[in-house]
C-alpha positions in Angstrom: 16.1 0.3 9.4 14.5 0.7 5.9 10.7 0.5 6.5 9.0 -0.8 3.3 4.6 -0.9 4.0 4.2 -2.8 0.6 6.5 -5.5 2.0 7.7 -6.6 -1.5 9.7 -9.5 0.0 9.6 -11.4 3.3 7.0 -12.8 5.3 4.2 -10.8 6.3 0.3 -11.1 7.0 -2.5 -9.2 5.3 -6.4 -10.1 4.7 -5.2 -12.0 1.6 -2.7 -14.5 3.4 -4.6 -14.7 7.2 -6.7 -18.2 8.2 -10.0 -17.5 9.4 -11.1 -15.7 11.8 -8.8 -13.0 10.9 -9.0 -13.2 7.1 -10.5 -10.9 4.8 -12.5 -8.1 5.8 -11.8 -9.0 9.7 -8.1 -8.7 9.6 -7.0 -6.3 12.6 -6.8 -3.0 12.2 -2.9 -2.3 11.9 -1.0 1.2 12.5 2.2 2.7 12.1 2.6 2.7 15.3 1.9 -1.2 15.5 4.6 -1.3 13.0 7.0 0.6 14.6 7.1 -0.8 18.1 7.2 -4.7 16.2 10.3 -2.9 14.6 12.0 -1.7 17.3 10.7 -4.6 19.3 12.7 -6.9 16.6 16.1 -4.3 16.1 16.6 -4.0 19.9 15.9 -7.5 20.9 16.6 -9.7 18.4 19.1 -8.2 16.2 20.4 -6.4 19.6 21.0 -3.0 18.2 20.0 -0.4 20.3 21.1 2.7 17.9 20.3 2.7 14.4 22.4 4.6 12.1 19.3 5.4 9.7 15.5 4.7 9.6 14.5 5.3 5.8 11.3 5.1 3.9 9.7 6.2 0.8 6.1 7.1 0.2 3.8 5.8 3.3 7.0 4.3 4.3 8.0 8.1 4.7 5.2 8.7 7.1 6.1 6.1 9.2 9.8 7.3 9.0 8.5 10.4 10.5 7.1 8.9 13.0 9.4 6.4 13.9 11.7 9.6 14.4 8.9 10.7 17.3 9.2 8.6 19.0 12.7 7.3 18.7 14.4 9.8 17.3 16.5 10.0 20.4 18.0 6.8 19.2 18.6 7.0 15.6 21.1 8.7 13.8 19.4 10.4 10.9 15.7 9.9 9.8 15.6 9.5 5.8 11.8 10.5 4.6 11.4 9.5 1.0 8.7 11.3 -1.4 6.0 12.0 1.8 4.2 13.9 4.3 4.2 13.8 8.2 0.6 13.5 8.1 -1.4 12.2 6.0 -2.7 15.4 3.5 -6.4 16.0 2.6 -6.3 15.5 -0.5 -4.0 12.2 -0.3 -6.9 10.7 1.7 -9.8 12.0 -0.7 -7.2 9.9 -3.7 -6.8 6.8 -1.7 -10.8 6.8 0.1 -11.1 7.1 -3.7 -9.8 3.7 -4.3 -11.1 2.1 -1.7 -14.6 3.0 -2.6 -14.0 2.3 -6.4 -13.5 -1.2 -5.2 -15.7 -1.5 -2.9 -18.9 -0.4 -4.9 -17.8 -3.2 -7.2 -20.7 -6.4 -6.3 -18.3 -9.0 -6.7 -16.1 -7.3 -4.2 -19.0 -8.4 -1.7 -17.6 -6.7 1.1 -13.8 -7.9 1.1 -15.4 -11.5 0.8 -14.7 -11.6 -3.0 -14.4 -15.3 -4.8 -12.5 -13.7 -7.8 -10.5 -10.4 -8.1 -13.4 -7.6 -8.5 -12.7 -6.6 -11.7 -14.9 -3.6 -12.8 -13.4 -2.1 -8.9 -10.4 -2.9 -10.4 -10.7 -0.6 -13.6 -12.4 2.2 -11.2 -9.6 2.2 -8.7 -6.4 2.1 -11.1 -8.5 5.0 -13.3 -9.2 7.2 -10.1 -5.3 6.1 -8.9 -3.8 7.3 -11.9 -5.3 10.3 -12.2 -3.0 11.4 -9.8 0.4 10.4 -11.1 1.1 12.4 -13.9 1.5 16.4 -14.7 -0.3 17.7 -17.9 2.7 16.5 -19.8 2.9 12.8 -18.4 -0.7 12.2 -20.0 0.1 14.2 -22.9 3.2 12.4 -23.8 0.7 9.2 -22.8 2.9 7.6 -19.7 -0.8 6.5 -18.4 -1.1 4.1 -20.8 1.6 2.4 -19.3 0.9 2.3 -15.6 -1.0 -0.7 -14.5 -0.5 -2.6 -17.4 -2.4 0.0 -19.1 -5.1 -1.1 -17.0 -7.5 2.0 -17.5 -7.8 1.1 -21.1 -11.8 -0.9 -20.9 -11.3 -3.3 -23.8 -8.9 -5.5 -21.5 -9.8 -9.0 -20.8 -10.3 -10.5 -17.2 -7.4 -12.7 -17.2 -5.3 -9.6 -18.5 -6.7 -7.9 -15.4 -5.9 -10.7 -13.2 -2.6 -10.8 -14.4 -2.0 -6.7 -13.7 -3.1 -7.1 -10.5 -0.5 -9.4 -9.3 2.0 -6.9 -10.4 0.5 -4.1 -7.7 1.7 -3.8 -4.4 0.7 -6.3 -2.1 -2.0 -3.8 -0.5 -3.7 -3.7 -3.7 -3.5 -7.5 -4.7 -6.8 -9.3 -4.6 -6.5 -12.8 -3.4 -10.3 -15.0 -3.1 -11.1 -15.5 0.2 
């Protein structure tokens, strides 16, 4: 089982894709563990297998790699953490609470009710995201220019903005509500 959060491909819901009364700001609350038991819910009775050979992830998908192999370790062959943490570290959640506040102090965000991508949240959260990617020699040798599009550099237009965000994972895209 490969467990990918940002769900690059397939069908999945999120604030940005959910009818009303579920859209937006009052999607459900969803946990690993939500994900997990739909997993294994979906391996062991639709795909009937009852012993995966590997559950992989990378990055949050790392976490929940961990945690699948909690609670079903017993069951799986290897568990394959990718680039992250069993829990959450203080620090991670101080970068991503971060983000979330960059965007949400943005008016036009309007509390997840937004008409149009917020765009000055946008600027905040990839500056305060990417502050976080690189060593000292990363920025020096300017890689930070690159990420997002570029997107800390201010001079950018909206529809340049626009455009960078559909290029962010799904859990950072900005769809009007």
């Amino acid at each position: 089982a490969a467990s990918d959060v940002y769900k690059r491909q397939g069908h999945s819901s999120s604030p940005s894709n959910t009818s009303a009364p579920q859209d937006g700001p009052r999607f459900p609350e969803v946990t690993y563990y939500d994900n997990i038991n739909a997993q294994y819910k979906l391996m062991t009775e639709y795909f009937g297998i009852s012993n995966p050979l590997m559950y992989i992830g990378f990055s949050m998908g790392a976490q929940q790699a961990f945690h699948w192999g909690a609670i079903h370790g017993d069951i799986t062959g290897a568990v394959v953490p990718v680039c992250g943490t069993a829990k959450t570290t203080t620090q991670n959640w101080m970068t991503l609470e971060g983000c979330k506040l960059s965007l949400q102090a943005d008016a036009a965000f309007n509390g997840g009710d937004y008409v149009s991508p917020p765009t000055v949240g946008l600027r905040a959260f990839s500056a305060n995201y990417t502050a976080t990617l690189f060593d000292k020699e990363g920025f020096e040798e300017g890689e930070h220019l690159k990420t997002f599009g570029g997107h800390i550099n201010h001079q950018q237009t909206d529809l340049e903005l626009i455009v960078i965000h559909h290029k962010l994972p799904s859990q950072f895209q900005f769809h009007a509500h």
